[in-house]
C-alpha positions, -999 to +999 in steps of 0.1 A: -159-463-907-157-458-869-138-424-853-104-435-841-105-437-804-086-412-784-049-420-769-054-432-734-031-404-712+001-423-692+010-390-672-005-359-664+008-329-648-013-306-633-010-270-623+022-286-606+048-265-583+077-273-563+098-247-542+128-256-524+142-239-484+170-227-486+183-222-450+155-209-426+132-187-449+144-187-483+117-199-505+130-207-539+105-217-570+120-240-595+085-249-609+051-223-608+022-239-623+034-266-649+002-284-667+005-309-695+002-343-708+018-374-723+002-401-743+006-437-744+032-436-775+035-399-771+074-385-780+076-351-761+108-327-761+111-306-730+133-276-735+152-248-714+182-230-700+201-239-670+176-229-643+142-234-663+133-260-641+138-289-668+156-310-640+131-304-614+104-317-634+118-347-648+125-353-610+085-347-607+074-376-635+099-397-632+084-401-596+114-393-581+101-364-559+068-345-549+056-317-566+048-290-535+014-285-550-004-292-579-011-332-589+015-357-609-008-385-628+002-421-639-029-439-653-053-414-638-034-420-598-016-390-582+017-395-567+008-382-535-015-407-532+012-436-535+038-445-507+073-444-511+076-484-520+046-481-546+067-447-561+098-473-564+075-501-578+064-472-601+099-464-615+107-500-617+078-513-639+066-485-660+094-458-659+132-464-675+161-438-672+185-422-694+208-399-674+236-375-694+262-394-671+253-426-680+252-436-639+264-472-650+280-491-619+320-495-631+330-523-614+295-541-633+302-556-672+275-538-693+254-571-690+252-570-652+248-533-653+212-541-677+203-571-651+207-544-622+167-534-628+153-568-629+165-580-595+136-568-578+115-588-598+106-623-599+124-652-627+158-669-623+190-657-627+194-675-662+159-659-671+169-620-660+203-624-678+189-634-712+167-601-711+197-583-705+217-599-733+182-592-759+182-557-745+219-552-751+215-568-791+187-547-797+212-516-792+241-528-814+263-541-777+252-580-784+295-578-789+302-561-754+283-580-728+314-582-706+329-553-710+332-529-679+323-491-685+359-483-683+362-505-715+335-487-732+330-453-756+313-425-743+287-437-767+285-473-759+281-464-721+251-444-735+240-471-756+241-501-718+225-469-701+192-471-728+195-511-729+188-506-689+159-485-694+147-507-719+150-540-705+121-533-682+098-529-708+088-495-699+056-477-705+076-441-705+113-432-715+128-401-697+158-388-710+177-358-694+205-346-716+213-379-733+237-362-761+248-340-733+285-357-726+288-370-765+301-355-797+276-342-829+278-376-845+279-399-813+249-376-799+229-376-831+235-423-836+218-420-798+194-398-809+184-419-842+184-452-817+161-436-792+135-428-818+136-466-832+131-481-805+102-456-794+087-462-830+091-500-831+077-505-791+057-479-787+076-465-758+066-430-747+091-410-750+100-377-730+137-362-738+152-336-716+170-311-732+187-276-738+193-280-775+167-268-802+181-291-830+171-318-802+141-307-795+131-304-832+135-344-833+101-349-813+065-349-825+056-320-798+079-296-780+072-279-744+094-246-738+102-239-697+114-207-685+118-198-651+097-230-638+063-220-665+055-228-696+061-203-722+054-221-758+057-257-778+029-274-794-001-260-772-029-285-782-018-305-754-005-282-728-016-247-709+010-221-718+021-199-694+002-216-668+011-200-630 
């Protein structure tokens, strides 16, 4: 029999920093020298305190900053490289967002809140809104398609929030926090979703998070303090890397 061939690598970070100005002169480092890796299919937790730098990085690969130094890698390209309308084509074909506030538009029924991502790209009206509805089903909301957000549980407005990400048929998940604003059992259904439909498409899968019982879900686990890696599964990643 044959070797089974190696994962191809979706994003790589490497030796990456990023320091904010405060003011005049005041240098602040959130991130000091951050190097790892996530495979196509990969399922990553990335966990820390308040002021690890957790939020700074998933700022870095989900493409939504530069890193100061150091190189941010989609399929082998650095960021730096790409101009700001191939970073937003970027985020809208192979990244999709779960934020800990949902961020859904309230004025927007949960179906026209999933469409929202597909507008920039090409099809019919009829066409974007039957994604949305499949997206909506395949989270257990096929029953609240016009409902607003105000209409909706903590955990349903989760549950449109991942349908969103999802609809775009992502290459890479990034959660930050996404039990953060639910209870134990409403955090834990998300949780349980999330991994399905990672398992079933194949979606990476990077969760953002401050909770160890969290963390322990994924197959690999990065530990940030103070903007460096200090521990998780190091077969993949350079601890304590400055």
């Amino acid at each position: 029999m044959s070797a089974t061939a190696p994962v191809p690598t979706l994003l790589e970070a490497i030796d990456v920093t990023r320091t904010y100005t405060l003011g005049r002169d005041v240098q602040v480092p959130a991130l000091r020298g951050v190097t790892f890796r996530v495979d196509h299919g990969d399922s990553v937790a990335i966990i820390g305190s308040s002021g690890s730098g957790k939020s700074t990085l998933l700022n870095l690969l989900g493409a939504l900053d530069r890193p100061t130094t150091g190189e941010v890698l989609y399929d082998g390209r650095d960021v730096q490289d790409r101009s700001d309308a191939e970073l937003a084509q970027l985020r809208n074909q192979r990244i999709g967002f779960v934020f800990q506030s949902f961020h859904l538009l309230p004025r927007l029924t949960a179906v026209d809140n999933v469409v929202l991502p597909l507008v920039y790209r090409p099809g019919s009206a009829r066409d974007r809104r039957e994604r949305a509805i499949a997206a909506l089903e395949s989270v257990g909301l096929g029953d609240r398609l016009d409902h607003r957000p105000t209409e909706l549980s903590g955990g349903q407005q989760q549950r449109v929030a991942m349908a969103r990400a999802l609809v775009t048929e992502p290459a890479l998940i990034l959660a930050d926090e996404p039990t953060g604003n639910l209870d134990t059992t409403t955090g834990d259904e998300i949780m349980s979703l999330l991994e399905q439909l990672h398992q079933e498409r194949g979606t990476a899968l990077v969760v953002i998070t401050h909770e160890a019982e969290i963390a322990e879900r994924a197959d690999r686990r990065i530990e940030l303090r103070d903007g460096v890696i200090v521990g998780g599964d190091l077969d993949m990643v350079e601890a304590g890397s400055t």
